[in-house]
N, C-alpha and C positions, 0 to 999 in steps of 0.2 A: 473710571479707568478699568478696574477689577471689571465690572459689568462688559465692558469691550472686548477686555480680553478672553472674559469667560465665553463670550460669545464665538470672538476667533478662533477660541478652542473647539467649541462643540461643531462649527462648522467645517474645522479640518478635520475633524472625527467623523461626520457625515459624509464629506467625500472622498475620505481612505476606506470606508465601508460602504461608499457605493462603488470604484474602483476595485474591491474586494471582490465585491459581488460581480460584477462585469468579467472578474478574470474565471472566478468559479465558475459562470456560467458556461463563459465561451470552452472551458475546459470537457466540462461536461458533453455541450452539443460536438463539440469533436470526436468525443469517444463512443456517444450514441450513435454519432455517423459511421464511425467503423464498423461500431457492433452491429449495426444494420448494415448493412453490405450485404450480405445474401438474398435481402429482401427487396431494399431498393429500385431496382430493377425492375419486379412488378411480375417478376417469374417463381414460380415455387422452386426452392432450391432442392425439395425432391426431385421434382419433373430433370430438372438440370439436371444434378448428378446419372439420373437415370437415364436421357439424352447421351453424356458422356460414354456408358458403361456397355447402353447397346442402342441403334439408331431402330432396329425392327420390333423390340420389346413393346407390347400395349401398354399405354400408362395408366391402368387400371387402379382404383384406389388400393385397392389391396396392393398392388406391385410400390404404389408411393408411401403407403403407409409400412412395405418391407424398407425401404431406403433410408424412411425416415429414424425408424427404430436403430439400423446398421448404425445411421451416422450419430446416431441421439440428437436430430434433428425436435424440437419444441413444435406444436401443431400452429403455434401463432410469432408475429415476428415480434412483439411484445414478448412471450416466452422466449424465445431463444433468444432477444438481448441480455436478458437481465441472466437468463444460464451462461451466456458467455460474460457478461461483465465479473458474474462470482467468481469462473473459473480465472480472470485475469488477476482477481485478489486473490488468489493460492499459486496464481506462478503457472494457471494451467490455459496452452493455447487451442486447445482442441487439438482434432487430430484431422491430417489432411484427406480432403477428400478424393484425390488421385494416389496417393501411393497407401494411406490407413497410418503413415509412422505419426507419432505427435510431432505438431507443429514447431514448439518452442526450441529443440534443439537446433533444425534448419535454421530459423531467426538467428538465433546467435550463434550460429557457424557464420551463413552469410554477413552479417554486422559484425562478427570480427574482422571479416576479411577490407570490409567496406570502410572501417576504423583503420586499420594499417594504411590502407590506398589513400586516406583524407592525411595519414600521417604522412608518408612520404609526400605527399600534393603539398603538405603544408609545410613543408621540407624547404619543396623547390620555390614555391612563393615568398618565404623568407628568406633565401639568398636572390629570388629576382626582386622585392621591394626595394634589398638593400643596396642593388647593382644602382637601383635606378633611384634612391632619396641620396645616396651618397655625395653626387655634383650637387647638387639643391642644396644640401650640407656644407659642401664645401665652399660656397660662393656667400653662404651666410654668415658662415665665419669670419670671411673674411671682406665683409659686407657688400660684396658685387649682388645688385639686384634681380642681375641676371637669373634665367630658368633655363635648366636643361636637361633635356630625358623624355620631355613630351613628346616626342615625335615615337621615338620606341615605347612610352609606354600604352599608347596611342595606339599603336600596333599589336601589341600584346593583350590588350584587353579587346581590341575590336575583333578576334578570332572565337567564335562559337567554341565548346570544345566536344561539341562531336565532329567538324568540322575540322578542328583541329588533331584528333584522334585519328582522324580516315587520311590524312595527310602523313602523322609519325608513322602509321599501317604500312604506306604506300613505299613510304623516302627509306625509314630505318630498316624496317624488317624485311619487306618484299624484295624491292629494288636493292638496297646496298647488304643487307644479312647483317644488320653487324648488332640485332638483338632480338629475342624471339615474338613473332607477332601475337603468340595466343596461348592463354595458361595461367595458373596460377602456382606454379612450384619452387619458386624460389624469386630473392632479388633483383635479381635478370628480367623477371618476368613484372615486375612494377615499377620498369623505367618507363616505360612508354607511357602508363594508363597516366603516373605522377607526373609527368612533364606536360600531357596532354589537359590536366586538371590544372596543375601549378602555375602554370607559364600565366593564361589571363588572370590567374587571380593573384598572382605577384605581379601583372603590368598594372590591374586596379590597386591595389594596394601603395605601390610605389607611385603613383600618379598622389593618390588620395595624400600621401607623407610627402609628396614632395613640395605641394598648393601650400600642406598645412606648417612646413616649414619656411617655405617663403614668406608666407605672409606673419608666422610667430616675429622672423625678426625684424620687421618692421613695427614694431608694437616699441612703444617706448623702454620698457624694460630692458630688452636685447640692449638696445645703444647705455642704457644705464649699466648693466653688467660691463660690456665693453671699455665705457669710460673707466669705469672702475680695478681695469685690468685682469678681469675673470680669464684665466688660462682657454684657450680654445677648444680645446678638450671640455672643458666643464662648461663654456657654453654652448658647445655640440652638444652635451647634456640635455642643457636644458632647455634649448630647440625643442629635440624630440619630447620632451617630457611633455611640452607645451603643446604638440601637436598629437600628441596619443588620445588624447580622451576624443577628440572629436572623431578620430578613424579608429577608435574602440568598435562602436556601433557597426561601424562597418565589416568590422573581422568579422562578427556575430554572421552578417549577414552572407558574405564571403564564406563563411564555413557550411551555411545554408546553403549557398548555390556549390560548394561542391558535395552535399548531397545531393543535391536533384542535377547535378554533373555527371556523378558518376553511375549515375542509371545507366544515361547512353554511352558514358564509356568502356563502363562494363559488358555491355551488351558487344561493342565491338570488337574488346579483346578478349572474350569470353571470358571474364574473370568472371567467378562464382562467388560474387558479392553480393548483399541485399536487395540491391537495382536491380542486378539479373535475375535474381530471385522472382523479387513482386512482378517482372515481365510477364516470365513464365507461369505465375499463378494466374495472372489474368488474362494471358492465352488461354488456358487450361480450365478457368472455370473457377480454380480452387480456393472459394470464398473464406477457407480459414487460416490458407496459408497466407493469402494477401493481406486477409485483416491481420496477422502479425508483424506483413513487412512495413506494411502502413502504418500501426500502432507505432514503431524500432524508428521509421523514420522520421515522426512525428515528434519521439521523445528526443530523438539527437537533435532536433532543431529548436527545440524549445529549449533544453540546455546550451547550445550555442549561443542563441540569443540571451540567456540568462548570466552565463560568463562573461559578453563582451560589457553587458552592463554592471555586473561585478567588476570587470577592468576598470571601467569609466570611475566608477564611483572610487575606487581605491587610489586611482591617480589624482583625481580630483580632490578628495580629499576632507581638509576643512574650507575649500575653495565653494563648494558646492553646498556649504551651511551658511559662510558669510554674507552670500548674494554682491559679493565684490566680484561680479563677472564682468570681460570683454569680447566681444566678440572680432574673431579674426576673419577678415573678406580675404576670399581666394582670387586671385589676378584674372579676371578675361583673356582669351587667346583673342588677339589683335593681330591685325596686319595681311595683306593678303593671301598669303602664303597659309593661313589660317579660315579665310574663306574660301581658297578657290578649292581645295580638297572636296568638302562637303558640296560644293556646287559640281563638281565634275561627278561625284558620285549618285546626285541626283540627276544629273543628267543622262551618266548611263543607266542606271534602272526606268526612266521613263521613256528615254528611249527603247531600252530592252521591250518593254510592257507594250508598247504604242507596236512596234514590228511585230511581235509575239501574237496580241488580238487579232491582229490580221491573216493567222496562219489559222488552220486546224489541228488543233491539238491531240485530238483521236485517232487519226483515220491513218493506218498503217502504209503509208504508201511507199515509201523507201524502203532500199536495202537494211536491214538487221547492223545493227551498230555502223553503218556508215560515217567516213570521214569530214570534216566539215569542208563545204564547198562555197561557189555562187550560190548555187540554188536552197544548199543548208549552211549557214554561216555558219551555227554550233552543231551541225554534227546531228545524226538522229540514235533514238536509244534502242534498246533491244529488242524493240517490238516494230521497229521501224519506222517510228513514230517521231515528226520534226522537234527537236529540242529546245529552238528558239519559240516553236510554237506554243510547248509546255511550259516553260519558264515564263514567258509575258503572261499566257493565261493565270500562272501560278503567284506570281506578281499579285496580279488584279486582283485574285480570289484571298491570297495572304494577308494581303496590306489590306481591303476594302473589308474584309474581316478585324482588324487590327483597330482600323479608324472608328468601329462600331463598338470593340470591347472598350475601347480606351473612352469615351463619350461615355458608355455605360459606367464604367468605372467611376467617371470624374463625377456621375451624379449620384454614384451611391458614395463615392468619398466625401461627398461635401455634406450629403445627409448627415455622415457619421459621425464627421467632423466638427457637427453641430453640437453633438453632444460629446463633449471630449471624455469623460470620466463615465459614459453605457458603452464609449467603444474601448475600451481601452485593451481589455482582454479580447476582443472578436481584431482589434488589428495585433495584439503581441500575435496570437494564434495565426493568424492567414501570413504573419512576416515570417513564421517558421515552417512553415510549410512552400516549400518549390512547385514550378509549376509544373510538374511532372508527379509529384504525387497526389498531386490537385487533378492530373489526368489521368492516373490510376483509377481516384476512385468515379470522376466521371466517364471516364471508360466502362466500370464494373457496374453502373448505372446505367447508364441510355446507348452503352458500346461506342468503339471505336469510330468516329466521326467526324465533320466539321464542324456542327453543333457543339459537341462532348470537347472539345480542343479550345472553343472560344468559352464554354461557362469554364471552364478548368482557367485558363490564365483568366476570366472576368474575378475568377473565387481568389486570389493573390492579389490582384492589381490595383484593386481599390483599397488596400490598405495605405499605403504609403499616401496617397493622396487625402484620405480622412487623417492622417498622423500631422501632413500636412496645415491643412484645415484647421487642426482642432489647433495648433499650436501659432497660426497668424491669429483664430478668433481669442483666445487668451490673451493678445497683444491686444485687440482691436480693442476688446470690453475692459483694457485697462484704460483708453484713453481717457482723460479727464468728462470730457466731453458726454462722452457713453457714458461713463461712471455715474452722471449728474442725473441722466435720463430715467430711472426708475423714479426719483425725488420728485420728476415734472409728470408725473402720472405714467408714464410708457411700460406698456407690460411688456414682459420677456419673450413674445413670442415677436412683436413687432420691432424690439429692440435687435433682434438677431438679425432679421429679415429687411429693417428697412436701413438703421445703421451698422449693420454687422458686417453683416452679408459684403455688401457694394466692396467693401474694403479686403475682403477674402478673394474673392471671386477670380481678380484678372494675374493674378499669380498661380494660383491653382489650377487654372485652365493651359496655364502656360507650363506648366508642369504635367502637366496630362498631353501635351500637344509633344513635348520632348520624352515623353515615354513610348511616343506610335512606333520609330524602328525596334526597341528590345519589346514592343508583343506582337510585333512581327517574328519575331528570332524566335519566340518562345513558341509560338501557334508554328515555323518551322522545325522546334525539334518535336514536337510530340506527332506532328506528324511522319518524320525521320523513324522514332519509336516505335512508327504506326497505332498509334493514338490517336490520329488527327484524320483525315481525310484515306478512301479509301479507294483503292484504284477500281476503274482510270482515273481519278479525279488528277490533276496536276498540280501538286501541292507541293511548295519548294523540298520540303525535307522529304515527300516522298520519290518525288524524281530524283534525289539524292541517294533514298535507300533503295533506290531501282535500278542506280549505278553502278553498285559497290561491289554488285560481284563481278562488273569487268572493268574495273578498273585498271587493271595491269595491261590488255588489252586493246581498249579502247577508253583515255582516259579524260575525254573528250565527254561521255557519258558524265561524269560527279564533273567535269570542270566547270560546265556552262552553269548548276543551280551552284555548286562552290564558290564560284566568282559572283554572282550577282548576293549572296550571304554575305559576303564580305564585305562589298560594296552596300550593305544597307546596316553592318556593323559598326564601318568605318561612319559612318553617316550618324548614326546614335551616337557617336564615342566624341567626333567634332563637333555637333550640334551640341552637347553638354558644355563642353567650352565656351563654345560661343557663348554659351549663355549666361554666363558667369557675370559679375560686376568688377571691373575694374576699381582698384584701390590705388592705381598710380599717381591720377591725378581728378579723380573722382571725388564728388562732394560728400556730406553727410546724406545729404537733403535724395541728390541721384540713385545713392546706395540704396537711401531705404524704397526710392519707388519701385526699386525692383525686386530688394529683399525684404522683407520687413518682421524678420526673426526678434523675439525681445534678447534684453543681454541677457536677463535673469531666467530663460525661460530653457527647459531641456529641447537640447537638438532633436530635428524632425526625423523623421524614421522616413529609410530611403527601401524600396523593395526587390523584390528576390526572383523577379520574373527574368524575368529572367532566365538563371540557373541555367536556366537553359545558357544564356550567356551571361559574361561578366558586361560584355556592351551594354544589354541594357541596365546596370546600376549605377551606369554613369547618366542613362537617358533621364536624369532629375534636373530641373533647376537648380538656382543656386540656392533657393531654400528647403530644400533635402539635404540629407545627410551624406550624401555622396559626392557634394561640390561644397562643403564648409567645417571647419572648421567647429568643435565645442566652446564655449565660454569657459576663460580660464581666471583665475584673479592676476591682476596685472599690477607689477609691483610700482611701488614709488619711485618717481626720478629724485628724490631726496638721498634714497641709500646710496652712501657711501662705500660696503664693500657688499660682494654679492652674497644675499639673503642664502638661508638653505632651504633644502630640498622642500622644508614646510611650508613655504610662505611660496607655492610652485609660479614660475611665469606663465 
C-alpha cells in the first residue's frame, strides 16, 4: 500500500512539474513574441523608422547605423530582445519611436483609462445579469420549472459591440443629443463606451446564471432544502452559490472579451484608452509603443483569467477536495419557436450571399450613396458601389475564411488536446488573449490583411477546443476498459489514437462546427479595426467602417453589413441553444452521448474570440464552459435542516 502510494505521489509531482513547465514556457514564448516585434516582420526597424522620418532620404548604412544609435536600436534581433526584456525588469519600456517621450507613462495613462471603461462596463453587466437571472430566481424558488429572460438575453449577447457602439453613436448622441459622442472628460463621457461594452456581456452572463440556476434546482438538494423549510431567501442563496463556480470561468473570460472590446470601442468614441492607443502604434510603426500595449494587455488578461479561477476555487471550496461532485445539465431550447429563428437567419444570409455573388462588387456604376431601389435593394456606398453586391461577396469571403480557420483550429485543438498537461499553459495564454490583440501583433507581422485576420483569430481559437479535448480524453482513458489496455500490451500512442481518439472526436468537431458564426464576427471586427482586409476588398466589417462617416446621411450605408452581423450573431447565440442537452426528460445514457464531461473532472475552458463579440462564447457546445454548469458537491436527501454555507449545494 505505502509502495502505491509512494508512487501516486511521485506521479502527481511529475505532472504538476510538467504543468509547471508548460505554463513557464508558454509565458516565456509570449513575451519573446512581444519583444520581437520590431523584427518580426522581416524589415529592419532602422529602415522603418527612417522610412517614417523622411520618404526621399537614401538608406545608406551610415544613415541606418545614425537611426540605430538615436533609438538605441541592438544590430541583431537577439540583441535588442534581451535589451528590451532587461529593461522590462527595471520598469523600463523604451522610448517611442514617433514622438522620443518614454513609452511607460503613455501605457499607463491609456490602461488606466481602459480599467475605468471595463469598470463602468462591468457596472452595467452586473445590473443587466441581474435583470435577467432574477425570473429564473424567482420561479426556482418557488419551484415553476419554467425559464424566462431567454429571449432578451439572446438579444443582448447576439449584438457585436462595435456594432453596437456605432448604433449608441447614431440613436443617443447624434440623432437625440442627450449625451456626448466623443471624449474622455468626465462621466458623461463613459455612458455610452459602458453601456456599449456592458449590455452583451451582462446578456451572456445572465443567460450563463439563469441555465445554471434552473438547473441547480432541480438537483435533489434544492427539494431537500425546501422540504426542510429553508426560508426562500436562503435558498435564493444557495441557487446562486451553486451556480457561481461554473460561470466563474466565464467572468474570467467576459473580462477578456471586454478587453479586446474596447479596442474597437475606444476607437469609435475616441477614448484615449489602451485599445486606441496600440491602434495608433500600429498605424504609426511604433514598435515600442505597441509592444507596451500588447505586453498591459496581455497582463490584464492573464489576471482576469487568474481571478475567475481564484472565484471558482474559493466557492468551491472543500467541494473540490472531496471529489463529491455533480454535475448540472443545462435545459435545450425546444420547440419551434426556438428553431425557426436560427432558420430564418440562415436563410437570409444565404440568400443575401447567393444575390450578392451575382452583382459586381467593384465597379462604380451608381450614383454616390444612392438610396435603395429595384435595381439596388441595399442602397450603394460612397464610392458608388452596389451594397447588396459587397455584402454577399463579403458573406462568401468572411465565412469561407471562417470555415477554414475553425477546421484549422479543431486539428490543432485536438493535437493539443492530446497532450493535456504540454498544453496547459500555451491554452491559459491564447484564452487571455482577444482576437484583437492577436491582430495587433499579426498586423505588426505580415500587415494589415486577410491572411493576418485569419492567423490572428486561428492563434485564439484553438484553445478552447484543445481545453476541450484534453478534458473528454481524461474521461475516456478513465474508462475501465482503456485502463485495462496498457496491462494487454497497448502502448500509449495506439491507445490514444485507436481507443481514445474515436470517443473525442465527434463532440469536438461538433464544437468547432458551433464556433464557425463567432470567427466570423471576430474576422468581421478586425477587419472593422482595419486589421483584416483591405479595400476594395468587401469585408463585412470593412464596408461597415466605410459607412460610418455617413451614417447620419445615408444610413442605408452601416445598415445593410449591420443587419447581416446581426443576423449571423443571432445565429451563433440560437445555434448554442440548440445545442444544449435537455434534462427534462432525458436519460443518463442520452446525456452523456452528447456531453460526456467527468463529474470529477474541472470545467472545459470556453474562448474569447470572440471579444470581438459576446455571440461567439456562447458558439460552444454544451461541453464548454459557456453552456454548463461546474461540479458542485450535492448534499444528502437525509438532512434534515439545511446544512451551511460549508457543506455548499
Amino acid at each position: 500500500m505505502r509502495r502505491v502510494q509512494g508512487a501516486l505521489s511521485s506521479g502527481a509531482l511529475a505532472s504538476g512539474a510538467l504543468v509547471g513547465v508548460s505554463r513557464l514556457g508558454a509565458l516565456a514564448a509570449a513575451l519573446v513574441v512581444v519583444g520581437a516585434l520590431p523584427w518580426l516582420s522581416g524589415r529592419d526597424p532602422a529602415l522603418t523608422v527612417l522610412r517614417a522620418r523622411s520618404e526621399e532620404q537614401v538608406a545608406t548604412p551610415e544613415a541606418l547605423a545614425s537611426v540605430r544609435e538615436d533609438l538605441g536600436l541592438a544590430p541583431t534581433a537577439g540583441g535588442q530582445l534581451l535589451r528590451w526584456a532587461s529593461g522590462v525588469a527595471r520598469g523600463d519600456l523604451g522610448d517611442s519611436w514617433v514622438s522620443g517621450r518614454p513609452v511607460l507613462p503613455d501605457v499607463i495613462s491609456g490602461l488606466a483609462v481602459s480599467l475605468t471603461l471595463m469598470g463602468f462596463a462591468i457596472a452595467v453587466a452586473a445590473v443587466v445579469a441581474a435583470a435577467l437571472v432574477a425570473p429564473a430566481l424567482r420561479a426556482a424558488v418557488r419551484g415553476d420549472s419554467r425559464r424566462s429572460g431567454g429571449a432578451a438575453a439572446a438579444l443582448l449577447t447576439s449584438l457585436p459591440e462595435f456594432l453596437l457602439a456605432t448604433a449608441l453613436l447614431v440613436v443617443l448622441a447624434v440623432q437625440l443629443r442627450w449625451l456626448p459622442p466623443y471624449g474622455w472628460e468626465g462621466p458623461q463621457h463613459a455612458v455610452l463606451p459602458a453601456l456599449a461594452l456592458g449590455l452583451p456581456a451582462g446578456g451572456l452572463l445572465g443567460r450563463l446564471l439563469s441555465d445554471a440556476v434552473s438547473s441547480a434546482a432541480a438537483e435533489p438538494w434544492a427539494a431537500t432544502w425546501a422540504t426542510a423549510g429553508t426560508t426562500r431567501a436562503r435558498l435564493a442563496g444557495g441557487l446562486l452559490l451553486r451556480a457561481v463556480p461554473g460561470v466563474a470561468p466565464q467572468v474570467g473570460m467576459v473580462l477578456v472579451g471586454l478587453a479586446g472590446g474596447a479596442v474597437a470601442v475606444e476607437r469609435i468614441f475616441a477614448v484615449p484608452g489602451i485599445g486606441r492607443t496600440s491602434l495608433g502604434a500600429a498605424g504609426a510603426q511604433d514598435a515600442p509603443l505597441l509592444q507596451g500595449c500588447v505586453l498591459a494587455l496581455l497582463v490584464v488578461g492573464v489576471a482576469c483569467g487568474a481571478g475567475a479561477a481564484l472565484l471558482r476555487r474559493l466557492v468551491l471550496g472543500r467541494a473540490l477536495r472531496t471529489a463529491g461532485l455533480s454535475v448540472a445539465e443545462p435545459e435545450a431550447a425546444h420547440g419551434w419557436g426556438a428553431r425557426t429563428v436560427p432558420v430564418v437567419c440562415a436563410v437570409l444570409l444565404v440568400g443575401t450571399t447567393v444575390a450578392g455573388l451575382l452583382r459586381d462588387p467593384y465597379a462604380p456604376e451608381h450614383s454616390r450613396l444612392a438610396p435603395p431601389s429595384l435595381a439596388l435593394p441595399l442602397g450603394a456606398d460612397a464610392s458608388g458601389r452596389d451594397l447588396l453586391a459587397r455584402v454577399g461577396h463579403g458573406a462568401a469571403s468572411t465565412i469561407g475564411t471562417a470555415v477554414l480557420v475553425c477546421a484549422l483550429a479543431a486539428a490543432v485543438g485536438i493535437a493539443a488536446g492530446l497532450l493535456p498537461r504540454l498544453s496547459t499553459g500555451p491554452v491559459e495564454v491564447a484564452n487571455a488573449a482577444p482576437p484583437v490583440l492577436a491582430g495587433l501583433v499579426t498586423a505588426a507581422v505580415l500587415g494589415p490583411s486577410s491572411l493576418g485576420a485569419a492567423v490572428a483569430v486561428l492563434a485564439v481559437s484553438w484553445a478552447p477546443l484543445a481545453a476541450h479535448t484534453a478534458a473528454l480524453v481524461t474521461e475516456a482513458r478513465a474508462q475501465p476498459h482503456v485502463r485495462v489496455m496498457p496491462l494487454l500490451g497497448v502502448g500509449r500512442a495506439r491507445l490514444l489514437l485507436v481507443h481514445v481518439l474515436p470517443d473525442v472526436l465527434p463532440p469536438v468537431l461538433r464544437h468547432a462546427a458551433l464556433r464557425l458564426p463567432g470567427v466570423a464576427l471576430a474576422l468581421a471586427s478586425l477587419g472593422f479595426l482595419g486589421l483584416g482586409p483591405q479595400p476594395p476588398a468587401p469585408g463585412w466589417g470593412l464596408v461597415l467602417a466605410e459607412g460610418m462617416p455617413y451614417v447620419e446621411r445615408a444610413p442605408w450605408a452601416v445598415l445593410a453589413p449591420a443587419a447581416s452581423l446581426v443576423a449571423l450573431s443571432v445565429l451563433a447565440v440560437t445555434l448554442s441553444s440548440l445545442g444544449g442537452s435537455s434534462t427534462g426528460g432525458a436519460s443518463a445514457g442520452s446525456l452523456r452521448r452528447w456531453r460526456r464531461t467527468p463529474a470529477t473532472s474541472p470545467a472545459l475552458s470556453s474562448g474569447n474570440d470572440a471579444s470581438s463579440s459576446q455571440g461567439s462564447a456562447l458558439a460552444g457546445p454544451v461541453g464548454s464552459e459557456a453552456s454548463t454548469t461546474e461540479p458542485t458537491s450535492q448534499l444528502p436527501s437525509s438532512t434534515a435542516t439545511p446544512p451551511q454555507v460549508e457543506t455548499r449545494p
